[in-house]
C-alpha positions in Angstrom: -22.6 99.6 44.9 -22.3 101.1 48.1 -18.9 99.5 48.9 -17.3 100.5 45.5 -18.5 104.3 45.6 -16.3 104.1 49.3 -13.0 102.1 47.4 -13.9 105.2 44.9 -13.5 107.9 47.7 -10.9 106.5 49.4 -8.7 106.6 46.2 -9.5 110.2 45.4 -8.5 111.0 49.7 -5.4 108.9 49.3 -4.2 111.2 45.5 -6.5 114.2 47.2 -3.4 117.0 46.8 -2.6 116.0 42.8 -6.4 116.5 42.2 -6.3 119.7 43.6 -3.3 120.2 41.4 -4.9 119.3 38.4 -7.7 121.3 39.2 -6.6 124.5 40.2 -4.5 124.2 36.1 -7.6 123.9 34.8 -9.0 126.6 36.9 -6.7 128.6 35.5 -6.9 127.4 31.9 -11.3 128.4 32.5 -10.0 132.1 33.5 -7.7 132.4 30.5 -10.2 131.1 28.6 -13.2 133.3 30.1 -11.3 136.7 29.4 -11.1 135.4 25.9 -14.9 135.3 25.9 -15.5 138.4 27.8 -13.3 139.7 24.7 -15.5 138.4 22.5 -14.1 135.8 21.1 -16.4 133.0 20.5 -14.9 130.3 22.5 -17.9 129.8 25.1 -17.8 126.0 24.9 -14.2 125.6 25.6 -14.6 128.1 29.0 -17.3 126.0 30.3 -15.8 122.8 29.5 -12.3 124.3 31.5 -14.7 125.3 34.3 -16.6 121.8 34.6 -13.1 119.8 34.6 -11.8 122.3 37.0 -15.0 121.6 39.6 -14.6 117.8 38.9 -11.5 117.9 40.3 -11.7 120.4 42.9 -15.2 119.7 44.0 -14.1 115.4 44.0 -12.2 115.5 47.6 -15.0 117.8 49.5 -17.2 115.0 47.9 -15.4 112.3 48.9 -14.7 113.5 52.5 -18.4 113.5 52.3 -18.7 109.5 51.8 -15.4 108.3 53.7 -14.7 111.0 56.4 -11.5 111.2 58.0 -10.0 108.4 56.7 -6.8 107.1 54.2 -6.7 103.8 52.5 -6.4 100.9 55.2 -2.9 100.1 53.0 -1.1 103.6 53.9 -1.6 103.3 57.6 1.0 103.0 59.9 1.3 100.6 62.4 -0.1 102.8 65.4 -2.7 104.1 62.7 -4.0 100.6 61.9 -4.9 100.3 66.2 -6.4 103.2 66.3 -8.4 102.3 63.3 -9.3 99.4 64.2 -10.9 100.8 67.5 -13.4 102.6 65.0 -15.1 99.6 63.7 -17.9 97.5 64.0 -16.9 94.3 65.0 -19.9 92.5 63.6 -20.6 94.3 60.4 -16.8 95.3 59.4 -14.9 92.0 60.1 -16.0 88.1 58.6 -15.4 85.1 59.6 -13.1 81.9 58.5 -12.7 79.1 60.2 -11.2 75.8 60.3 -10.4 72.9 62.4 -7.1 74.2 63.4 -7.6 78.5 63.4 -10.0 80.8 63.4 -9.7 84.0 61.8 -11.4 87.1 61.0 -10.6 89.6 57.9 -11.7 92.8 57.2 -14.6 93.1 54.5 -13.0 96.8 53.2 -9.2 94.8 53.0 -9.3 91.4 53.8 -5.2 91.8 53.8 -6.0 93.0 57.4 -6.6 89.9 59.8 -6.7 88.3 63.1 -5.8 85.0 63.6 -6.2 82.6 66.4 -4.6 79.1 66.6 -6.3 76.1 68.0 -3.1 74.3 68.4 -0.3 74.3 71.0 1.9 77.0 69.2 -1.5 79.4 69.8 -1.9 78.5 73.0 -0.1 81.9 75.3 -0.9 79.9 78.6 -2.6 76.5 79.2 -3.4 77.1 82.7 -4.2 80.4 83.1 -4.6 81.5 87.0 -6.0 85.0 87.7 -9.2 85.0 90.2 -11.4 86.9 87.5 -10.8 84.0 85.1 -10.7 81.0 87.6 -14.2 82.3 89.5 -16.9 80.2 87.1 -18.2 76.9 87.8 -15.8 74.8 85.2 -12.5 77.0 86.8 -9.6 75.8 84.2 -9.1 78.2 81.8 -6.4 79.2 78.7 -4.7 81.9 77.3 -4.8 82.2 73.8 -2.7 84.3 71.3 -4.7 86.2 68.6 -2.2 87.9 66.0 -3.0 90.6 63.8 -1.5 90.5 59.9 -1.5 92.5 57.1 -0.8 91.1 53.7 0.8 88.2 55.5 3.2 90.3 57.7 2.8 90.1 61.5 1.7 93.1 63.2 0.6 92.7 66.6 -0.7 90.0 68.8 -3.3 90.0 71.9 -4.1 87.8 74.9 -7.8 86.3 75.0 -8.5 84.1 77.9 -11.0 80.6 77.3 -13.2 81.1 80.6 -15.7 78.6 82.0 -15.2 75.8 79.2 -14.4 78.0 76.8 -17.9 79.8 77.0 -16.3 83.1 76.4 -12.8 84.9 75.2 -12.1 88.0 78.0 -9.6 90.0 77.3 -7.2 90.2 80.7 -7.5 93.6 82.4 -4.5 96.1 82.1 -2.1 95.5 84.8 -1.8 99.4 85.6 -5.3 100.4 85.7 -6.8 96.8 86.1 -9.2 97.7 83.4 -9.9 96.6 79.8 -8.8 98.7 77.5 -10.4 99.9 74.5 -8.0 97.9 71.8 -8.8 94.8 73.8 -12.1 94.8 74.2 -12.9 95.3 70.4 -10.2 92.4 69.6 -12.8 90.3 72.2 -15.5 92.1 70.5 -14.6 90.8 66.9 -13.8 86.9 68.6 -17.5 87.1 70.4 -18.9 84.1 68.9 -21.2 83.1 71.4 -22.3 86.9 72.1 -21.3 86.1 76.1 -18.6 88.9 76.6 -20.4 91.6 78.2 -22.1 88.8 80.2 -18.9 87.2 81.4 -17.4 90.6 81.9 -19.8 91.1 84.6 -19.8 87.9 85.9 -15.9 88.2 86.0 -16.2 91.3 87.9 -13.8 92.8 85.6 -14.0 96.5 84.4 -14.4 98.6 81.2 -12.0 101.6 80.6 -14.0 104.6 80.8 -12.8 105.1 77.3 -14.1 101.8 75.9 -17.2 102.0 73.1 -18.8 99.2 72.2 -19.3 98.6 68.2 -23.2 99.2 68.4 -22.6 102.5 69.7 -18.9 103.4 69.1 -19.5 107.1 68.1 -18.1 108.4 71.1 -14.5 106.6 70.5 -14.6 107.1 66.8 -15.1 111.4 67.7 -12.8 111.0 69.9 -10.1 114.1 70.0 -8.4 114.1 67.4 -5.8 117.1 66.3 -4.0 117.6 63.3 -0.7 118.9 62.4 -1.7 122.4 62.9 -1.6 121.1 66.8 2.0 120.7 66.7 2.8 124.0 66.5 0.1 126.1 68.0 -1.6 125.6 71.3 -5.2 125.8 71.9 -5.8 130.0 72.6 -3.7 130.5 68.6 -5.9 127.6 67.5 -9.5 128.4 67.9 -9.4 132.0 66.8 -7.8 130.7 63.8 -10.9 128.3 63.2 -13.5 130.7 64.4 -11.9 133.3 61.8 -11.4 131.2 58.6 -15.4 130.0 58.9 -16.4 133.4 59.5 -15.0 134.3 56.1 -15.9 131.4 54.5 -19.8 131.8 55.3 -19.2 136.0 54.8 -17.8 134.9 51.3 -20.7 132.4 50.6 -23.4 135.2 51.6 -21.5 137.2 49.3 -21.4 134.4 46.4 -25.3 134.0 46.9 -25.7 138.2 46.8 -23.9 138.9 43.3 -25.9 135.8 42.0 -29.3 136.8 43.5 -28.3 140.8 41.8 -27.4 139.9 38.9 -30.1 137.9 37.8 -32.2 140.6 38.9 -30.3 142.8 36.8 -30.8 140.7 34.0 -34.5 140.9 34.5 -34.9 144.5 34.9 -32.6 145.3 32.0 -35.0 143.6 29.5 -34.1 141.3 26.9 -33.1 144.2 24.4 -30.0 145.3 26.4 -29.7 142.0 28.7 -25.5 141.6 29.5 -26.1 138.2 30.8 -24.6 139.3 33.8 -26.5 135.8 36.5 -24.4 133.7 34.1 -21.3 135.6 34.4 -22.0 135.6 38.4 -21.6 131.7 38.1 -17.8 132.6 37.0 -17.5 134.7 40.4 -19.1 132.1 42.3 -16.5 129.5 41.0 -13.7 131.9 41.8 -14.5 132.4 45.2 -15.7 129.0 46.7 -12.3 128.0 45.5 -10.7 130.5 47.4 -13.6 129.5 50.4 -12.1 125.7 49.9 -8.3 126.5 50.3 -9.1 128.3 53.4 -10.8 125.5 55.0 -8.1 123.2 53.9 -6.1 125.8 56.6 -8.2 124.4 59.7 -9.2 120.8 58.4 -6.3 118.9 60.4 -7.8 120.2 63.6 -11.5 120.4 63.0 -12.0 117.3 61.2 -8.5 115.2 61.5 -7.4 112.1 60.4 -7.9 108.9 62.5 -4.0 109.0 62.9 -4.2 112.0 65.1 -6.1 110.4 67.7 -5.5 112.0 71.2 -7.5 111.9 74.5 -10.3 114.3 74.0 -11.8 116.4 71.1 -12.8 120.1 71.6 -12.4 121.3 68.3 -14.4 118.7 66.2 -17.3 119.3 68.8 -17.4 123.0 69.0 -16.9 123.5 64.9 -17.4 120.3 63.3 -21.1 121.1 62.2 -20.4 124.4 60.9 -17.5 123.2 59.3 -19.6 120.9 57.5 -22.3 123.2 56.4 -19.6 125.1 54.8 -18.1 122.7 53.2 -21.5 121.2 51.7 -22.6 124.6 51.0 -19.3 125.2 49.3 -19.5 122.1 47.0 -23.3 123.5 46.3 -22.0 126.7 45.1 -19.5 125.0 43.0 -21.4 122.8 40.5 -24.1 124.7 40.8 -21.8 127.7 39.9 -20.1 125.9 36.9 -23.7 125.1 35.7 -24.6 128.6 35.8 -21.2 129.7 34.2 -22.2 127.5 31.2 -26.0 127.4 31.1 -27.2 130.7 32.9 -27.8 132.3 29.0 -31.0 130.1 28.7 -32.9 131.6 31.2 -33.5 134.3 29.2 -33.3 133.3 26.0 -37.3 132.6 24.5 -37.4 130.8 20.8 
């Protein structure tokens, strides 16, 4: 269940912008409607009905974000996209195993188009005497280099070195030859070939050393927050940035203080005002309440790239996403509360007050 709710969200972030289209029409087609019925024509069932399609669809990508943050369909990435995703999983609970006498390989569980594939024959073989200290230092000293390729959907992406140490008791991926380091990308590619869980032990015993940017898949938070910066980042730099973030989710909670005022007043409005000369005015707030958190929602769409971006915008460091992320997310949940709860109201706030 779990897994199709996320295929679910990731199909309404891939078609998020025609949604929103579709929604804001029958936003539209709910206000037409609700002048109508403020008119007094008797067309209460079709208003509502407008303004529940009309928070389906708007609400659906806020909700969906929710599930599947930050992320597009494995399908759409692009080739630098697909690395850096990659970086973000688990390598024990996000890939599975396949093996037979002559490969090994290793499919994502989301898209098992998505694949590494290592060949126990001599075309995978990159090296079959593979001299570097680091891998030559264990008791059995031969070891071999071995290609591992990446696919998708068949099509040949990429490929990586891993390096059979000490009778083949562990893959290590060699070092980079600039910084003499593992890097991140090859240390989760060793991560995801770790059959005999020896890695970090043969690591150590290689004397080899971790990029200070490497995460390892138990606790890969870290990489996965990693900076990332949208669009926006293009063409603004950092002091026309965050007064632009700091401003937008100023409004945003000023507007939803405001949402929850009119409803908190007019309900008491409707109390004081008896039921002889009641206007219904709590239900009518849930019309203003609709009005506005769409408004609160385009404004946040203004500052998403760089507060909470897309994997594909990963950069060095993340300043933004750290200093705003949280309150960017209470508004945004607090937002989606305001609209269903606000469409309710719109439709349902009459019985309150109404006694048989």
């Amino acid at each position: 269940m779990k897994d199709t709710f996320k295929k679910i969200a990731l199909w309404v972030k891939e078609y998020k912008h025609p949604l929103r289209v579709i929604g804001g029409i029958f936003f539209v087609f709910a206000i037409i409607a609700g002048l109508f019925w403020a008119a007094g024509k008797d067309i209460e069932p079709i208003a509502f009905l407008l303004g529940m399609l009309s928070s389906l669809f708007l609400a659906s990508p806020s909700v969906a974000e929710f599930i599947v943050p930050d992320r597009k369909s494995v399908r759409h990435m692009t080739y630098q996209e697909l690395l850096d995703f990659i970086l973000t999983t688990d390598a024990k609970a996000d890939w599975h195993r396949v093996s037979t006498s002559i490969s090994s390989e290793y499919f994502l569980k989301e898209d098992p188009r998505l694949r590494f594939k290592a060949r126990h024959t001599e075309e995978g073989v990159q090296n079959d005497d593979f001299k570097e200290p680091w891998a030559n230092s264990h008791p059995k000293s031969h070891a071999t280099g071995y290609w591992h390729e990446l696919y998708y959907d068949g099509d040949f992406i990429e490929r990586f070195i891993l390096v059979a140490v000490d009778g083949a008791a562990a893959m290590l991926p060699p070092p980079d030859f600039r910084t003499k380091k593992i890097e991140p990308l090859n240390y989760r590619v060793a991560e995801i070939f770790d059959v005999c869980n020896s890695l970090d032990q043969y690591i150590l015993r290689s004397k080899l050393e971790l990029s200070e940017h490497v995460t390892k898949s138990a606790s890969r938070d870290a990489l996965t927050r990693a900076t990332l910066l949208g669009d926006m980042r293009e063409d603004m730099i950092d002091s026309e940035i965050e007064p632009l973030i700091k401003k937008t989710l100023k409004n945003a909670t000023g507007a939803l203080i405001f949402v929850f005022l009119v409803c908190l007043v007019s309900f008491i409005a409707d109390i004081v005002a008896g039921s002889e000369n009641r206007n219904y005015w709590f239900q009518r707030s849930g019309a203003i309440a609709v009005v506005l958190v769409a408004c609160i929602e385009y404004w946040l769409i203004q500052i998403a790239n760089s507060v909470r971006p897309s994997i594909s915008s990963y950069v060095a460091d993340n300043q933004w996403s750290g200093k705003y992320g949280k309150w960017y997310d209470r508004v945004k949940l607090v937002s989606l509360f305001f609209l269903v709860s606000g469409t309710a109201l719109w439709g349902y706030g009459d019985l309150l007050f109404k006694t048989s």
